[in-house]
N, C-alpha and C positions, 0 to 999 in steps of 0.2 A: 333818474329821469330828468332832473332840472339841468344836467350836464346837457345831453342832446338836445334840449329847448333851447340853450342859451345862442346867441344870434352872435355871431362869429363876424363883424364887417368886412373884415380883409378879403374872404371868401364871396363875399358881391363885387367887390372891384375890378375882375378880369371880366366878369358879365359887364356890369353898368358902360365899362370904357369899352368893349366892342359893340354895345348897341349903341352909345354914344357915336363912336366912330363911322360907324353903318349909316348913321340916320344925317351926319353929314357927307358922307360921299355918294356922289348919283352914281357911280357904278356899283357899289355896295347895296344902293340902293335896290337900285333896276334886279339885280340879282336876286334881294328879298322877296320885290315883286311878282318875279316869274316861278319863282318858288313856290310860294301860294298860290297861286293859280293853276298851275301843275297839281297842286295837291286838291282843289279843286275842280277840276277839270270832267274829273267821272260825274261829281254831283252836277255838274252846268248840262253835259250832255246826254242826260239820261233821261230828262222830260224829251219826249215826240213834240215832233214839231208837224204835223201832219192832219188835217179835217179831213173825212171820210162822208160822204152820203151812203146811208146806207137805208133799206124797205124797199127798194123797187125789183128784187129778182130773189124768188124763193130761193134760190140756188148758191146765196151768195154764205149761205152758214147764219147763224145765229150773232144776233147783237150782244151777247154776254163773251162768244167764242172773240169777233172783232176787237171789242176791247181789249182781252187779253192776251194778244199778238203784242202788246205792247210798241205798235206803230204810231197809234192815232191818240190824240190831247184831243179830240175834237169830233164827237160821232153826230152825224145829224140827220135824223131820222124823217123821211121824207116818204111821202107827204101829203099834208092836210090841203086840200086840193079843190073842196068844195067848201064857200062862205062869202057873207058879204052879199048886200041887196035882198034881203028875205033868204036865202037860201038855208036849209036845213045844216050845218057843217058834218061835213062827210071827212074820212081819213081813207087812203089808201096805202096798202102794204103789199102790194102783188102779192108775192104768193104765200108770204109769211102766215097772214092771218086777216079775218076780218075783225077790223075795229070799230066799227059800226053796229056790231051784233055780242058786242063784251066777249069777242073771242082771243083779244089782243090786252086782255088783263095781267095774263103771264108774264111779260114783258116788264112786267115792276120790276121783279127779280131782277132780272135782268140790268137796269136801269139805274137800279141802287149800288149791285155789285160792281156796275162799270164804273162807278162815281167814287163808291169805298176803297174795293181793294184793283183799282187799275188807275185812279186819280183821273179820271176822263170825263171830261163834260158834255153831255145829252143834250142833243139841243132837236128843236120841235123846227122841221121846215116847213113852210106857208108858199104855196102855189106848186112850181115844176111848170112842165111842157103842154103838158096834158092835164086839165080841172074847166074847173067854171067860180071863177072866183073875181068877183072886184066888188071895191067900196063904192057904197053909191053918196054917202054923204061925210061930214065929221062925227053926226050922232051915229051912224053905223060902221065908224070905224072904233068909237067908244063901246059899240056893243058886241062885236067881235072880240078887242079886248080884254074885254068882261067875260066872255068866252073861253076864250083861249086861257087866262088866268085860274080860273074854276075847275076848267077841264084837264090841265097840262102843267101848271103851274103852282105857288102854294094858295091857292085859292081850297075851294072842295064844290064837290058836284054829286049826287047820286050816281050820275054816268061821267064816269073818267074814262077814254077809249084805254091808256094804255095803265089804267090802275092807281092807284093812290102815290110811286113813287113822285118827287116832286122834279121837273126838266130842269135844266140850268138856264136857259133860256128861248128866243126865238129866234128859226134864219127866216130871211123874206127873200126867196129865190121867183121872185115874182118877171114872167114872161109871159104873160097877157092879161087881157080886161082891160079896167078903165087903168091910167099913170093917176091916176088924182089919192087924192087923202091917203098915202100910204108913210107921209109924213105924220100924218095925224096918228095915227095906229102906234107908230114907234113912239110918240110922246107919250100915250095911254099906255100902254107895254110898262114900257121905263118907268113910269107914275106907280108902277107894281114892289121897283124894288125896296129891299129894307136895308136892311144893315148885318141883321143878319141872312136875308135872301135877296143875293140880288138877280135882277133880270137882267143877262149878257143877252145883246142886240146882235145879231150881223147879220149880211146880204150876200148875195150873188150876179153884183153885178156884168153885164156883156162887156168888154174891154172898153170898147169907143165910149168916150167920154165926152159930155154927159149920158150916163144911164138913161135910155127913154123912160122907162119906169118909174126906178131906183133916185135918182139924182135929191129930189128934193127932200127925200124923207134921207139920204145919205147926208144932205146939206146941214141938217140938222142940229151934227156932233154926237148923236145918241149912240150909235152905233159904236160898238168894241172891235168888230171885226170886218173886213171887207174879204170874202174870196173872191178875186175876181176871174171870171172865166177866160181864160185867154186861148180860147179855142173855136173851131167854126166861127172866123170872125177874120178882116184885113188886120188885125193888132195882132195876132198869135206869133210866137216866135217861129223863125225858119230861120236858116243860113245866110240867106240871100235879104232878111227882112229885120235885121238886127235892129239897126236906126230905130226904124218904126214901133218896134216891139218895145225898145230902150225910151224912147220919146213918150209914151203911150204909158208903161208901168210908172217916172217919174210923174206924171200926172197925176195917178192915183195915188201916190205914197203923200203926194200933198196935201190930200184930198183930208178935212179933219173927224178925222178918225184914228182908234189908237193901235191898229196893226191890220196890214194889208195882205192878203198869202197872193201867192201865186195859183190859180185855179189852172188844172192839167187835167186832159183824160188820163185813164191809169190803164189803158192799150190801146193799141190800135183802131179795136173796133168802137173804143167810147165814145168817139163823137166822130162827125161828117171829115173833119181836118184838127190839125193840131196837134196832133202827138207828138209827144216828143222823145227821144230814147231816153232811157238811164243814163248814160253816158255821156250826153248830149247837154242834160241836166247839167249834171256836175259840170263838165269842162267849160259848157259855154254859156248858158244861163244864169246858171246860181250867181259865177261872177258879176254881172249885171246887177240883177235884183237885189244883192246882200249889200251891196254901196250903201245901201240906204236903212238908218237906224228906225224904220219902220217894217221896213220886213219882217212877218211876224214867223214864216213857214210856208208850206204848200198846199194845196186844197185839191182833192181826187175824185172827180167823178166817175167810178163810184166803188165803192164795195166789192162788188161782183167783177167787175173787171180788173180789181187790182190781186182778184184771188187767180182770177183764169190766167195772169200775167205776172204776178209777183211784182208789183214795182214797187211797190213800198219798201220789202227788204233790202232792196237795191241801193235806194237812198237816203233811204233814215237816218245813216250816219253822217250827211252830207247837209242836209236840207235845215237844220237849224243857223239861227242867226250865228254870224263869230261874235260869241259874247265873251268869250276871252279874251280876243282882240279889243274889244270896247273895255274892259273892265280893267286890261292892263296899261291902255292909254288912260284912264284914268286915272288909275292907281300910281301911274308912274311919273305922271304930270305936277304934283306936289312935291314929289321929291328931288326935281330934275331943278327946280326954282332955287332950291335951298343952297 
């Protein structure tokens, strides 16, 4: 036994001197580095890079089914649509179910599974096209808060619309009522998280910058994520309106916040303008947006339209940051010195 124990040094010497040798040559080097990262490569590209709205069209499948399509980091269940200035908070889920009446408790299931075994984070949206929603003061943006924390959040409530699971956070896809104290709300939010639960922030704001809305409670720095809509709007990408769409996105990747997606309809029919192909995506877009070490992915409105159109599996593989690229310029920047 003590024979095979015994440490033989002759036998490290042809290791020791080619990693010697390796770690002063930058081409030895650079070669290490692509190595690793190649062998890397499946783990980097395997989290979705992709936000989904999803509650507004019974027909869109089940929030548990969505998650595990394995497209979407990011499902955001919309929307609580009624709140703010006395109003009673109401939730709407077209045709899924009423959450007003604890018929949308089921959805815990749901909720937890997309979080456990899909790694996808829940998030609660605040406003849409269609509600009756604004803050009338700062104390009723503290009580809203207080609200939504109880209700959706790890707070507790007797009445939880979608059940005891706990959301990951809140979006504020806010397009009408008062623009006032929506900054306040995100600070009270935020004021929620711990250490072990935190409250991830983000928006949906209209391209053109400043947000009428949005902007101040964006000014903030609270927010984790910005989707921005880049559609029914002068900023939306086309062929002919590259500039404007290029000039318009750096704006927002500036904006401090810690990842910006791209907001797209997910067919045709998702919004007024702005569609844009799969195809189109990849060759002409993505190049653009991905310059930028803030781009965080893509943002889909919505669910339903990505099911009756399929874009998601079109560019899933496309649509993530090159964190390869970043990681091997980094990696290979120390060694390049030596």
């Amino acid at each position: 036994m003590a024979l095979f124990m015994t440490h033989h040094p002759k036998l490290a010497l042809p290791t020791a001197s080619w990693f010697t040798m390796a770690i002063r040559s930058p081409a030895l080097s650079l070669l290490l580095a692509a190595c690793l990262l190649l062998a890397l490569a499946g783990r980097l590209r395997a989290e979705p890079c992709i936000a989904v709205y999803w509650g507004q069209n019974g027909f869109e499948g089940g929030l548990r089914e969505a998650c595990a399509t394995g497209y979407y980091k990011y499902v955001l269940i919309a929307f609580l649509n009624q709140f703010g200035n006395g109003r009673i908070p109401q939730m709407n889920l077209a045709g899924h179910c009423d959450p007003n009446n604890g018929g949308c408790t089921f959805l815990s299931s749901d909720i937890i599974s997309c979080q456990q075994d899909y790694n996808v984070k829940v998030m609660l949206s605040l406003g849409g096209g269609i509600g009756s929603y604004r803050l009338a003061s700062k104390e009723d943006a503290r009580e809203v808060a207080h609200y939504i924390y109880n209700s959706f959040l790890g707070g507790s409530s007797s009445n939880r619309p979608l059940g005891n699971a706990v959301l990951d956070g809140v979006d504020f896809d806010i397009e009408g009522g008062s623009r006032n104290h929506w900054d306040d709300l995100a600070r009270y939010l935020k004021a929620y998280s711990t250490t072990e639960q935190k409250v991830h922030l983000s928006a949906a704001p209209q391209c053109p910058m400043p947000d009428y809305f949005l902007q101040p409670a964006i000014d903030t720095g609270l927010f984790d994520y910005l989707w921005v809509q880049f559609y029914n709007n002068y900023c939306q990408y086309s062929s002919g309106n590259a500039v404007t769409f290029a000039q318009i996105w750096n704006q927002w990747v500036s904006a401090n916040v810690s990842k910006v997606f791209l907001g797209l309809p997910a067919s045709p029919q998702a919004a007024g303008s702005g569609f844009v192909t799969p195809d189109e995506l990849i060759d002409s877009v993505l190049p653009i947006v991905k310059r930028s070490e803030k781009y965080g992915g893509i943002m889909l409105w919505s669910r339903y339209h990505d099911v009756i159109y399929g874009f998601s599996p079109q560019v899933k593989n496309h649509v993530c940051p090159d964190r390869m690229a970043s990681l091997l310029s980094m990696t290979v920047r120390p060694f390049i010195k030596v």
